[in-house]
C-alpha positions as CSV (number, residue, x, y, z in Angstrom):
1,X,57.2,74.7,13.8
2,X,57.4,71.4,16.1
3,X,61.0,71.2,15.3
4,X,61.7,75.3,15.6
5,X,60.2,74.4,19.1
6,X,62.3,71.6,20.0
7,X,65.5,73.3,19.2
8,X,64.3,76.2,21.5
9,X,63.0,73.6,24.1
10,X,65.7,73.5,27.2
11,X,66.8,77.2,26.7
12,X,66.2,79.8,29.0
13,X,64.1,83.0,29.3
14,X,65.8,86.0,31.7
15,X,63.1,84.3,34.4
16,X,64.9,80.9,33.8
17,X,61.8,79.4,32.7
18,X,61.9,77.9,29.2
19,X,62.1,79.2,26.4
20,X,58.5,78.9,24.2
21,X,56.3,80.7,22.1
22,X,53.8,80.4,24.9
23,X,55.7,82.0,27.1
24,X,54.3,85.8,28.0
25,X,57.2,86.5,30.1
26,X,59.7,86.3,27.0
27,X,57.1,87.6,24.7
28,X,57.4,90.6,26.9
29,X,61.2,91.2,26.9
30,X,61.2,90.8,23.0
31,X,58.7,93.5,22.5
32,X,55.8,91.4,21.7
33,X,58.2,89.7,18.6
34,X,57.2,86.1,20.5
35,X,53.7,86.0,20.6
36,X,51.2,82.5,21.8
37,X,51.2,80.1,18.6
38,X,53.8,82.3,16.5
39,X,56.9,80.9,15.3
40,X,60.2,81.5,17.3
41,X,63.0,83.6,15.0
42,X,66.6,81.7,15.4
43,X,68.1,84.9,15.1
44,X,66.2,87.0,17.7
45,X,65.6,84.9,20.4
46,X,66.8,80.9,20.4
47,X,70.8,81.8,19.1
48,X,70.5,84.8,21.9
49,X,69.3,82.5,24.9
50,X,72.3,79.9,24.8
51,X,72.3,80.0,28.7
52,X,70.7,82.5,31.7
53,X,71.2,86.1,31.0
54,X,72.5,88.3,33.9
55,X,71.8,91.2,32.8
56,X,67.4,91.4,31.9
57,X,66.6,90.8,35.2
58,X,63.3,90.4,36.8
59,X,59.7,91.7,35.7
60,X,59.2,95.0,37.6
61,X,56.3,93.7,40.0
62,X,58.4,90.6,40.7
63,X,61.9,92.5,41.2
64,X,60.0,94.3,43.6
65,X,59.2,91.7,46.2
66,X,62.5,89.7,45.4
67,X,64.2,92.4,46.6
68,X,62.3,93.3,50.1
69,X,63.1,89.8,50.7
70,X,67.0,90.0,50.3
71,X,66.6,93.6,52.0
72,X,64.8,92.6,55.0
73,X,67.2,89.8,55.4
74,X,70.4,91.9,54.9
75,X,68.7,94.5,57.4
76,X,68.2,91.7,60.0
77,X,71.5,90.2,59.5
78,X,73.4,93.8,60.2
79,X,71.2,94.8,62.7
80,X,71.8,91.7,64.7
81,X,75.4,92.2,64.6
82,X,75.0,95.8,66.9
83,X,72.4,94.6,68.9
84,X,75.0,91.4,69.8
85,X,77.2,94.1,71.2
86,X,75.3,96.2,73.2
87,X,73.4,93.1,74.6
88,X,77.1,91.9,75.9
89,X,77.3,93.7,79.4
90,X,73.2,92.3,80.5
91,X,74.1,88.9,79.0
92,X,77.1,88.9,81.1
93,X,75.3,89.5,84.4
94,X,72.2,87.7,83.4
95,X,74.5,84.5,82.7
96,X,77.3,85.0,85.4
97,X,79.6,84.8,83.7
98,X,83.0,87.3,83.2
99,X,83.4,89.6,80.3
100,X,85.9,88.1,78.9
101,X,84.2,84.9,77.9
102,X,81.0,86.6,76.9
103,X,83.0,88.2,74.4
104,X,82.8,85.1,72.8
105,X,79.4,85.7,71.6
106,X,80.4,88.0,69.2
107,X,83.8,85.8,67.9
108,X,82.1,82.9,67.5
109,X,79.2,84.5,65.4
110,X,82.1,86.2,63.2
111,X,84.1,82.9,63.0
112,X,81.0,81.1,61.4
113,X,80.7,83.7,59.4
114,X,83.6,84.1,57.4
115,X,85.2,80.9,57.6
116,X,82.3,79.5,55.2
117,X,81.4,82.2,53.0
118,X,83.6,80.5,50.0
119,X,82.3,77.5,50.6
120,X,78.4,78.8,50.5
121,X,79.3,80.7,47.8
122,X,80.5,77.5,45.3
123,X,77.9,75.8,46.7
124,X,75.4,78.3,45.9
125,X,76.4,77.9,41.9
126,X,75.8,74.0,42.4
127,X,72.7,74.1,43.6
128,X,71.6,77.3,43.6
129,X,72.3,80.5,45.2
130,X,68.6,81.4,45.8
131,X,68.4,77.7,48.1
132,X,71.3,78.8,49.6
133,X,70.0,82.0,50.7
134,X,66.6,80.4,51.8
135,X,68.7,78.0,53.6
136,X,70.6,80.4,55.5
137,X,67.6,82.6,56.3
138,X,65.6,79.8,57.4
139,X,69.0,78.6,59.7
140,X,69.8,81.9,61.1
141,X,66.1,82.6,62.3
142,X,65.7,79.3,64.1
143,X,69.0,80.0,65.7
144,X,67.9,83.1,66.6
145,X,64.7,81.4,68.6
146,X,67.5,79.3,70.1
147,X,69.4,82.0,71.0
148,X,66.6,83.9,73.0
149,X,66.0,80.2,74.4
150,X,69.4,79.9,76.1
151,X,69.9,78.9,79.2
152,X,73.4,79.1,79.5
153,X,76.7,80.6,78.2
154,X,77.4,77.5,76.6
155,X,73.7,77.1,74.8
156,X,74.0,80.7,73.4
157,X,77.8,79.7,71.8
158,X,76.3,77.1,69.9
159,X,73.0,79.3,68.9
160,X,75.2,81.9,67.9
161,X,77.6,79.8,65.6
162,X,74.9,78.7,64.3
163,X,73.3,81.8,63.2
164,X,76.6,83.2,62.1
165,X,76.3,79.7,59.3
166,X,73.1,81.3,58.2
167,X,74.1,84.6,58.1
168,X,77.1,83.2,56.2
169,X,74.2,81.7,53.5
170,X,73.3,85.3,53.3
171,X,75.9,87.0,52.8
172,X,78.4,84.8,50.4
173,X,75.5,84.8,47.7
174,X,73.7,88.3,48.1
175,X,75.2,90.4,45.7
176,X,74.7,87.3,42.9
177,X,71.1,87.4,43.2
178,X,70.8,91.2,43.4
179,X,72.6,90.9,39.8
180,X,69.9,88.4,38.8
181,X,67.4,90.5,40.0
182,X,67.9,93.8,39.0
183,X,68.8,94.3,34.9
184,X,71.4,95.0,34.2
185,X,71.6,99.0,33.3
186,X,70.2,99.1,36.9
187,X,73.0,97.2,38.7
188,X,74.3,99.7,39.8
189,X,71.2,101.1,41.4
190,X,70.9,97.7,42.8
191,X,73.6,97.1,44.7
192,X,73.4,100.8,46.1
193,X,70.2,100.7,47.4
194,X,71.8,97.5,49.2
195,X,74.3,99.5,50.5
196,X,71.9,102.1,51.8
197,X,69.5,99.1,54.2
198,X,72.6,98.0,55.2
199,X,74.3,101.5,56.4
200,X,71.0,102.3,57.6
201,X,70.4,99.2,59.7
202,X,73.9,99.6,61.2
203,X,73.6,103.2,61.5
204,X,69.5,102.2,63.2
205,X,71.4,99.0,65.5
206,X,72.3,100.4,69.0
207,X,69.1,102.7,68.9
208,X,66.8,99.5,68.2
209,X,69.1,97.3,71.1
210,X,68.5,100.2,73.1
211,X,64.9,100.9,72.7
212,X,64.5,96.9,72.9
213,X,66.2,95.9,76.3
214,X,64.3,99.2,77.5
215,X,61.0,97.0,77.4
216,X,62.8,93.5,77.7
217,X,65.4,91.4,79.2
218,X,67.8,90.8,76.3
219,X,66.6,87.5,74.6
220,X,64.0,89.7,73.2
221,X,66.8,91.1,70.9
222,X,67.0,87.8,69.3
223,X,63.3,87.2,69.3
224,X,62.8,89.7,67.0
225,X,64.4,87.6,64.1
226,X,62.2,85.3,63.7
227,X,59.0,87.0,63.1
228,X,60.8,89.0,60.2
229,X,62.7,86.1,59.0
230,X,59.5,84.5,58.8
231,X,58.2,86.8,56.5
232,X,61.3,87.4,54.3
233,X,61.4,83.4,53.6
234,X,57.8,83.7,52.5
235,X,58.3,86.2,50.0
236,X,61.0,84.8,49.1
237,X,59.9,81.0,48.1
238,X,57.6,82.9,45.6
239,X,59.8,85.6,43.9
240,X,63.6,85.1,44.2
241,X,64.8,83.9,40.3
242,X,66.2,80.7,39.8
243,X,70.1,80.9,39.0
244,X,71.8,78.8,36.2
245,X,73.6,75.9,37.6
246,X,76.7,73.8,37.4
247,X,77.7,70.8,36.3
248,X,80.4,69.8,38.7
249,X,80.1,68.3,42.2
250,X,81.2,70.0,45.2
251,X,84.3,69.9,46.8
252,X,83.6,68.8,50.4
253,X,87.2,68.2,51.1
254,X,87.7,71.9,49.5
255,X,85.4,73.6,51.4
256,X,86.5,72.0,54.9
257,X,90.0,73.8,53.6
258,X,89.1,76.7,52.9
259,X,86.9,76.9,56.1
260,X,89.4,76.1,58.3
261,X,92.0,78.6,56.2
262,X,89.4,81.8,56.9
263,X,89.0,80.2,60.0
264,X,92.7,80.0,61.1
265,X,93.3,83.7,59.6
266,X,90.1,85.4,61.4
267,X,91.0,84.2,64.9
268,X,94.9,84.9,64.6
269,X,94.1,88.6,63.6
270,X,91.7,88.1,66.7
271,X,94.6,86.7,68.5
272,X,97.0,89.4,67.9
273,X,95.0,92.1,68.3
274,X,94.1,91.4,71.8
275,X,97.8,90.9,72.5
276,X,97.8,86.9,72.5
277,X,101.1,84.8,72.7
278,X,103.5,85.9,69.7
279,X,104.3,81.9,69.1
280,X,100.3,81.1,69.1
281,X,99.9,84.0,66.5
282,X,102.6,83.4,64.3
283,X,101.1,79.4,64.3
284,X,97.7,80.3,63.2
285,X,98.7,82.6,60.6
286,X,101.2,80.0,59.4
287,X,98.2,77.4,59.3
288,X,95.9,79.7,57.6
289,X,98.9,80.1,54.8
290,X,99.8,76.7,54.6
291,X,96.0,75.0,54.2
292,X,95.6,77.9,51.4
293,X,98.5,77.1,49.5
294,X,97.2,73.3,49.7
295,X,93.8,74.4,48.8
296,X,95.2,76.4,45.6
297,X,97.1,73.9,44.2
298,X,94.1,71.3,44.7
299,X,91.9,73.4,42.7
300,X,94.1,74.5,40.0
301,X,93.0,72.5,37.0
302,X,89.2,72.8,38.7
303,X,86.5,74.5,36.8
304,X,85.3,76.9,39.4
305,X,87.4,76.5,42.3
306,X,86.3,77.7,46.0
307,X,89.4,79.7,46.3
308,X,88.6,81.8,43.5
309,X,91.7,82.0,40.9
310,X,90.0,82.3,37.9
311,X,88.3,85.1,38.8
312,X,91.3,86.8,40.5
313,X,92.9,86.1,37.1
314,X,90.7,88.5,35.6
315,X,92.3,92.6,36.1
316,X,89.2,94.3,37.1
317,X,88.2,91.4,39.3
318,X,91.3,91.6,41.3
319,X,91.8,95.2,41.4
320,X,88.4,95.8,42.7
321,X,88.3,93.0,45.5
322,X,91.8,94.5,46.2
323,X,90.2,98.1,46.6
324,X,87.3,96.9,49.0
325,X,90.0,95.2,51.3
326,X,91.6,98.4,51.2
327,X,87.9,100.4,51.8
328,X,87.6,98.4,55.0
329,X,90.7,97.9,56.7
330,X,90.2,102.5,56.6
331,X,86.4,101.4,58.2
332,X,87.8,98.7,60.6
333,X,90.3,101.1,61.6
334,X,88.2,104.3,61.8
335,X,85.5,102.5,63.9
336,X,87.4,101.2,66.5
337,X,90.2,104.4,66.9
338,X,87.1,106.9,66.8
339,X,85.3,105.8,70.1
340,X,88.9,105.9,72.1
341,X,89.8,109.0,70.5
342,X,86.4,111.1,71.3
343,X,86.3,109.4,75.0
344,X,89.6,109.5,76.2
345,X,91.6,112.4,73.4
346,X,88.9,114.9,73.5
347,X,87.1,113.6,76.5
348,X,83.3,113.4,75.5
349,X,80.8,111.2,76.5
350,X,79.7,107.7,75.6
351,X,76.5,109.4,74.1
352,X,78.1,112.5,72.8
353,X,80.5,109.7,70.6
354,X,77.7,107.8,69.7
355,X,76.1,110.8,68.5
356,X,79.4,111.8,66.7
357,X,79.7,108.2,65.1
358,X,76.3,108.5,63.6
359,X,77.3,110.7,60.3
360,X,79.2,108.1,58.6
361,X,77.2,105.7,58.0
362,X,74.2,107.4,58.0
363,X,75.8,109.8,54.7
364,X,76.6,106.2,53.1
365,X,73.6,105.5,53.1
366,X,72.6,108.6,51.7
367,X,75.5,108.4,48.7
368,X,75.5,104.8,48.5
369,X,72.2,105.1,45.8
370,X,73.4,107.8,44.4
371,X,76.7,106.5,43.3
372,X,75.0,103.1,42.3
373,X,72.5,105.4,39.8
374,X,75.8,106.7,38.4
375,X,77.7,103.6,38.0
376,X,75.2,102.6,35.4
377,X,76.2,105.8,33.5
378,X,80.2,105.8,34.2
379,X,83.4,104.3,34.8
380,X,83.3,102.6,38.0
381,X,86.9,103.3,37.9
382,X,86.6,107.1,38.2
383,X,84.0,107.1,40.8
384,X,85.6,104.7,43.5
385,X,88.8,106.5,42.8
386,X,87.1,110.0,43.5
387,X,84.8,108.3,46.4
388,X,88.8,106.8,48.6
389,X,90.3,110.4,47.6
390,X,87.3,112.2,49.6
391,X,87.7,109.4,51.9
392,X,91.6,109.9,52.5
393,X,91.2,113.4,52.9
394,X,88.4,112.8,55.7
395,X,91.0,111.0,57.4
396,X,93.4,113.1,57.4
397,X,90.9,115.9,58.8
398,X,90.3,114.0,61.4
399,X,94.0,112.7,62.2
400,X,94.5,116.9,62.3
401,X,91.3,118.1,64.8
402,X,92.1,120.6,66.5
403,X,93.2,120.6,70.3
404,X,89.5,121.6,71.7
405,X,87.4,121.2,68.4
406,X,83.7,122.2,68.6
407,X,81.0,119.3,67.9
408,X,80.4,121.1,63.7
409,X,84.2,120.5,63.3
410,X,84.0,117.1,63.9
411,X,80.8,116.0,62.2
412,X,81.5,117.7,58.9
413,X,84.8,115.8,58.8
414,X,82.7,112.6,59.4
415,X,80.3,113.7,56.5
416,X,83.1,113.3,54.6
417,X,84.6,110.3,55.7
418,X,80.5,108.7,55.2
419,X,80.5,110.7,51.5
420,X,83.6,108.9,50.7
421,X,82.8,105.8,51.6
422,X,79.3,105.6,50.4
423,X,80.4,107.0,46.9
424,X,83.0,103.9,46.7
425,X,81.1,101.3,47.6
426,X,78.3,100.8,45.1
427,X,80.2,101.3,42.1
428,X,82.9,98.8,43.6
429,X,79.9,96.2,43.6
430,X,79.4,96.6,40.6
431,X,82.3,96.3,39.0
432,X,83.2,93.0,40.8
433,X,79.8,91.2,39.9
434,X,79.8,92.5,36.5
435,X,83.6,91.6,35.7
436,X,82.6,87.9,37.1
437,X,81.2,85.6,34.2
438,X,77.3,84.8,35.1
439,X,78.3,81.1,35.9
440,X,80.5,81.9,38.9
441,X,78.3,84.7,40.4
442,X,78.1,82.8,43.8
443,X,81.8,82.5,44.2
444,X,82.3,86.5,42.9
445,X,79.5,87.3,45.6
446,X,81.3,85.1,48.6
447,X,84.5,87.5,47.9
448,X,82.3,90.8,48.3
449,X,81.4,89.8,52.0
450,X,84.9,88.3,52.5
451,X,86.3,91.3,51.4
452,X,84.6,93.3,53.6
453,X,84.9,91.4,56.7
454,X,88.4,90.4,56.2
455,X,89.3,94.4,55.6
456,X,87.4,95.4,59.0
457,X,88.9,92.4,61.0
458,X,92.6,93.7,59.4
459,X,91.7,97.3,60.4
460,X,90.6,96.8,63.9
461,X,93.4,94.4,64.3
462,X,95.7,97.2,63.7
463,X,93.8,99.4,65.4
464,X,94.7,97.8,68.4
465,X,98.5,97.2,67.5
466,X,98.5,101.5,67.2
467,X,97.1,101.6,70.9
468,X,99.5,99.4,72.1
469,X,102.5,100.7,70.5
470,X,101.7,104.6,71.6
471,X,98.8,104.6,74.0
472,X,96.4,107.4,73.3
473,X,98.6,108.8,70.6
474,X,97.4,105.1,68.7
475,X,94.0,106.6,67.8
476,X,95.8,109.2,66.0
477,X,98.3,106.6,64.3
478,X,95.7,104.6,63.2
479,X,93.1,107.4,62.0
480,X,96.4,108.0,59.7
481,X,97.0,104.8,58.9
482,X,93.8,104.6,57.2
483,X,94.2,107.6,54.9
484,X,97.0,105.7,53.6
485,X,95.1,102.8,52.7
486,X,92.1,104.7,51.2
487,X,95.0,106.5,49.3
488,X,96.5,103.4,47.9
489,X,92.8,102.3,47.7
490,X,92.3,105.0,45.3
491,X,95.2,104.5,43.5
492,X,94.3,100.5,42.6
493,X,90.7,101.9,41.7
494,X,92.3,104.3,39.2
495,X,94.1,101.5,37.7
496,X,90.9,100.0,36.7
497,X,90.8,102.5,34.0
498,X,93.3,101.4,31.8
499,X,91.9,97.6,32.2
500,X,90.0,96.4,29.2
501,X,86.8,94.7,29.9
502,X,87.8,90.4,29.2
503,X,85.1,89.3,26.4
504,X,82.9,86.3,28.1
């Protein structure tokens, strides 16, 4: 018995506590087979819990309040990102200062953010993703107090680079713990209803920053962080699981790379889409190239490097990172061509394209769950396919309005566009954590949210080439362009299934 327990001593429940016959929590997930001074069976449960499972999850109770606290977190984090925006024009004036430069409170935010997701995310498998993601949280609401403490334009830069780090701490390792929280027949479910508070948040963002500066100067927009931050970091200290760790150290001289790779990438697509100097383009593309060709062939031989080759080694992994870029270059380009097109194509209002914006994502976070409940049940490869055919189609429907088109013609095409969309994304998430081995989770997770914003930064970049190579015509251009990138979206997502699954 003493030496039964000391083999089993060191391994690891699906809570990551160890492995004993005193433990209730793996008594539970064995179907009482474990029971308090009964003997362990080798083949049942010590041979079986050679490292963390991914896919058992947390206790029901338990799951419950880990995941209000990533949700209220993710909320915050995509709700701040709208209420940035609309806050611009009353910062400006309240500040002094042109809009040009106050533009920069929304660059530099986006900067931080994506030029250290693959760093957060290795670090995250060193140490931890769950201390990364209370790190981040903790960051980003104490920047947010300094934010709505700023006296100056240059006081709310430095705030807001700041909270785009935390947010960064967020995002690069939210997906890996959603796959340790949730088991995993319900990942799928998971990482839908993620996709539902964030399309809902974003969907929710201008009405809260409206209804906000209607009772307050705009600092109040940033003040509201930190009471919910507060709250999130509390319940989450108590409930988020503890993720497997690795062995190896971190790659400091890596990770300043690959920052300043994303980095150099992000602000040249910046660059050229508001029509910078050719020459200065061309050099901060060619620096993001160069420092990522260094940074792969540092981390060749390395066991989990920051710029994630293994992984993009494996099919499924590639194909569906591939797809997402694809999913949100059509978003990035959609989002910024739509506005121009209902304002100065159709000629509506400012709140009549607000209210025509609304339908997408408010139907992905309708489908979003949906398509997550059925990704548990079928190919993932089928459903994103279907979900970027829908979403091709929607854009093309739109591309084609009419000359005068009444306000049902264009909101069912945005339905679709939102149905499209939302039915893609979940099962893409899921396919991209699950084809990830469990060990390199926070690196797999970094790529979802660099994905993402690397696709919308792509599409609104080209968004803006369209309007400057034909005017108004460009919104139509671009609303085109992007059916021809959810088409070739769907096409890679297809491919996935005819890619066997690669045995861990």
């Amino acid at each position: 018995m003493a030496a039964l327990r000391g083999q089993a001593r060191g391994r690891y429940c699906i809570g990551y506590r160890l492995i004993d016959s005193r433990c209730g929590h793996c008594a539970a997930q064995n179907d009482g087979k474990v029971r308090s001074g009964a003997p362990l069976k080798m083949s049942e449960d010590v041979s079986s819990a050679k490292r963390p499972s991914p896919h058992d999850g947390l206790p029901a109770e338990r799951r419950r309040w880990a995941v209000s606290a990533i949700f209220i977190a993710v909320a915050v984090a995509s709700l701040d990102t709208a209420i940035a925006n609309i806050a611009l024009p009353a910062i400006a004036s309240d500040l002094h200062v042109s809009p040009s430069d106050v533009i920069w409170v929304v660059n530099v935010y986006q900067i931080a953010l994506v030029a250290t997701l693959l760093p957060l995310g290795a670090l995250g498998e060193i140490v931890g993703c769950e201390k990364v993601y209370l790190g981040g949280l903790l960051l980003f609401t104490l920047a947010s107090l300094a934010c709505s403490l700023a006296w100056s334009l240059e006081s709310l830069l430095v705030a807001r680079t700041l909270q785009g780090l935390g947010a960064s701490g967020l995002m690069s390792v939210n997906t890996a713990l959603i796959r340790y929280i949730y088991p995993f027949r319900m990942l799928g479910r998971g990482v839908g209803n993620n996709a539902l508070v964030v399309a809902t948040a974003t969907t929710l963002g201008p009405t809260v920053a409206s209804g906000i500066l209607a009772l307050g100067p705009w600092p109040w927009l940033f003040a509201v962080n930190i009471p919910i931050g507060l709250i999130a970091i509390a319940i989450g200290l108590k409930t988020l699981p503890r993720l497997p760790r690795a062995t190896h150290p971190f790659d400091f001289p890596g990770a300043l790379m690959a920052s300043a790779c994303l980095g150099f990438f992000i602000v040249g697509i910046g660059s050229a889409a508001h029509h910078t100097r050719t020459t200065l383009v061309l050099v901060e593309l060619a620096a993001a190239i160069v420092l990522g060709r260094f940074l792969a062939g540092r981390q060749t031989d390395h066991p989990a490097p920051m710029l994630p080759i293994d992984l993009f080694r494996r099919p499924m992994f590639a194909l569906s990172a591939a797809t997402s870029v694809c999913s949100f270059v059509v978003q990035g380009l959609a989002f910024v061509a739509l506005p121009f097109y209902f304002e100065d194509v159709l000629l509506r209002s400012q709140v009549e394209t607000g209210f025509f914006m609304t339908p997408w994502p408010l139907v992905v976070g309708i489908m979003a769950p949906i398509a997550g409940r059925l990704s548990d049940r079928y190919r993932v490869g089928i459903l994103g396919g279907i979900g970027l055919v829908l979403l091709a189609a929607g854009m093309v429907l739109l591309a084609t309005l009419p000359v005068a088109p009444g306000i049902a013609d264009i909101i069912w095409r945005m339905v679709v566009c939102g149905a499209g969309f939302g039915f893609f994304q979940a099962p893409n998430l899921r396919a991209l954590m699950s084809s990830a081995p469990p060990g390199r989770s926070g690196s797999a997770s970094s790529i979802v949210a660099t994905a993402r914003l690397t696709g919308q930064t792509i599409g609104a970049a080209l968004a803006a080439s369209c309007f400057a190579l034909a005017g108004h015509d460009g919104a139509v251009i671009a609303l085109a362009l992007g059916a021809g990138f959810a088409a070739v979206g769907s096409l890679m997502s297809f491919l996935r299934l005819i890619v066997k699954p690669r045995p861990e």
